[in-house]
C-alpha positions as CSV (number, residue, x, y, z in Angstrom):
1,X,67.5,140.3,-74.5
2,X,63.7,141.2,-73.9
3,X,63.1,142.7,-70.6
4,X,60.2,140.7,-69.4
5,X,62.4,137.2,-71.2
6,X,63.0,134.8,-68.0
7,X,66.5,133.7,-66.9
8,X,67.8,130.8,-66.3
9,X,70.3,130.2,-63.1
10,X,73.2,129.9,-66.0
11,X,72.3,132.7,-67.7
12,X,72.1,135.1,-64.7
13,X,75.6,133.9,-63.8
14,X,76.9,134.9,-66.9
15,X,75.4,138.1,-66.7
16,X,76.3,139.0,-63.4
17,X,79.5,137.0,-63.0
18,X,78.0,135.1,-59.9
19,X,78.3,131.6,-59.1
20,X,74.7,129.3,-59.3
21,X,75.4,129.1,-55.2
22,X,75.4,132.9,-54.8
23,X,71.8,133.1,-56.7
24,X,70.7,130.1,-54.1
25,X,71.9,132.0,-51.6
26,X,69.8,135.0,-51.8
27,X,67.1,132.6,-52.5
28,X,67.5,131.1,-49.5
29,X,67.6,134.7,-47.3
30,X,64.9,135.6,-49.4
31,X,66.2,137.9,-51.2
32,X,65.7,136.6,-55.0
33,X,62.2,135.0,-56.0
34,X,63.0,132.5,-59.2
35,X,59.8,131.0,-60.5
36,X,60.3,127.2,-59.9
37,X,59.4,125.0,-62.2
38,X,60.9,121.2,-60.9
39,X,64.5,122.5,-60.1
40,X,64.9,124.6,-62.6
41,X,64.7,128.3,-61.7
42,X,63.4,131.0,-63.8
43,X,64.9,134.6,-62.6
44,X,62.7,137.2,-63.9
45,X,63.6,141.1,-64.6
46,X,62.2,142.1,-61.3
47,X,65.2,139.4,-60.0
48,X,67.6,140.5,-62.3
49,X,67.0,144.3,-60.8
50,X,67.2,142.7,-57.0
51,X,70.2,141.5,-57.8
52,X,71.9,144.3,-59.5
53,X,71.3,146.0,-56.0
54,X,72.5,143.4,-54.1
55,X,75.6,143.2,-55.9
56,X,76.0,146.6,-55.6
57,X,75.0,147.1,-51.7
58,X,78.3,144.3,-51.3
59,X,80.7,146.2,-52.8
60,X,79.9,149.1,-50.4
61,X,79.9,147.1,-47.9
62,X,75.9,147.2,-46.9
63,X,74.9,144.0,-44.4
64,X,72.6,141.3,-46.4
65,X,70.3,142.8,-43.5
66,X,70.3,146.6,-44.5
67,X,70.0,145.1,-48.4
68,X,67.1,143.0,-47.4
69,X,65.5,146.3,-45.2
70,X,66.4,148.7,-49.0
71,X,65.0,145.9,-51.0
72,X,61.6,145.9,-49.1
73,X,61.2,149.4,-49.3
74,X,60.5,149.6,-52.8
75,X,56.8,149.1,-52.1
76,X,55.9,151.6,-50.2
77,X,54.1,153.2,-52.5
78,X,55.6,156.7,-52.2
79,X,57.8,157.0,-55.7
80,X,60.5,155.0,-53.5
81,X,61.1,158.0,-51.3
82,X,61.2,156.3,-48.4
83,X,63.8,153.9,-49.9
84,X,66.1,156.8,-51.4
85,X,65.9,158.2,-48.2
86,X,66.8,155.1,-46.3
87,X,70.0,154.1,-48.7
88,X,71.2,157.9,-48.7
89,X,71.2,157.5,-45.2
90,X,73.1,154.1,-44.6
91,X,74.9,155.0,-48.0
92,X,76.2,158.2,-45.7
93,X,77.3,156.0,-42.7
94,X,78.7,153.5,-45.0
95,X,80.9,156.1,-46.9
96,X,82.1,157.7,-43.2
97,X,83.6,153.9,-42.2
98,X,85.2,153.5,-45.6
99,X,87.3,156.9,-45.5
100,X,88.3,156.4,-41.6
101,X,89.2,152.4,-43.2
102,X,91.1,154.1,-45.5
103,X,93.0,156.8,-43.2
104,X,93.7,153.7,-41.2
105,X,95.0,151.7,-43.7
106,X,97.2,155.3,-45.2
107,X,98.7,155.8,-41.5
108,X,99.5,152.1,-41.2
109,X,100.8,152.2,-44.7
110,X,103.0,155.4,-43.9
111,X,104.6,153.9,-40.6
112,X,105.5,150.7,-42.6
113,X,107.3,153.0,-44.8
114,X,109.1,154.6,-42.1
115,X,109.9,151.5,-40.2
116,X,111.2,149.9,-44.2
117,X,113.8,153.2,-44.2
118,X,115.1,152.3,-40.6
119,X,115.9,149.0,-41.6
120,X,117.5,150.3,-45.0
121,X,120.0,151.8,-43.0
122,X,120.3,149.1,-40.2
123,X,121.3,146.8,-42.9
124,X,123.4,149.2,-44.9
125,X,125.4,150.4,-41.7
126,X,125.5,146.9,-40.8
127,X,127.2,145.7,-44.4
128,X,129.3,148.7,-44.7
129,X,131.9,147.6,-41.5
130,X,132.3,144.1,-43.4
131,X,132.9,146.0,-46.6
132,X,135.7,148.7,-44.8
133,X,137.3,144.8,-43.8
134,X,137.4,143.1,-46.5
């Protein structure tokens, strides 16, 4: 593919693995800028790099409106240091929530486990009186 070669809606979902109402969407929060020609809508590589952050900022969990904030920064005109900066910084905060997320989820995880071996041996010492019975 030629880096400056327009894409269509279909073709960005194929290469993305988004669905044609994702890409509308971002167009509609402003995020993506296809060229419009009728209703057709031509994606172009500065789109195709939007998106590849946008995708990304969602799997860590960034807000549309921190994406949006990242995505604007771009111009600044400073070698994208302010930008770097800016998504070290909420890249920092969003990696502090994940790993307490995920002591959470290990804690909750461990006391299911223990709360599972109670009721092993509830329902074992429960059986075992029908067994001696029988």
């Amino acid at each position: 593919m030629t880096e400056d070669r327009l894409m269509t809606i279909r073709e960005m979902c194929d290469v993305f693995d988004v669905t044609p109402r994702t890409l509308r969407f971002y167009e509609s929060k402003e995020l993506l800028f296809p060229i419009r020609e009728g209703q057709k809508r031509l994606f172009t590589k500065r789109d195709r790099a939007r998106l590849k952050l946008i995708l990304r900022g969602k799997r860590f969990g960034f807000s549309l409106e921190e994406i949006r904030q990242l995505l604007d920064l771009y111009h600044m005109g400073d070698q994208q240091q302010t930008q770097l900066r800016r998504t070290y910084e909420i890249a920092q905060d969003r990696l502090s929530d994940m790993e307490k997320q995920r002591d959470e989820l290990n804690a909750a995880i461990d006391e299911l486990k223990e709360q599972m071996k109670w009721g092993e041996k509830m329902i074992t010492s429960l059986t075992q009186p029908q067994r001696a019975a029988e």
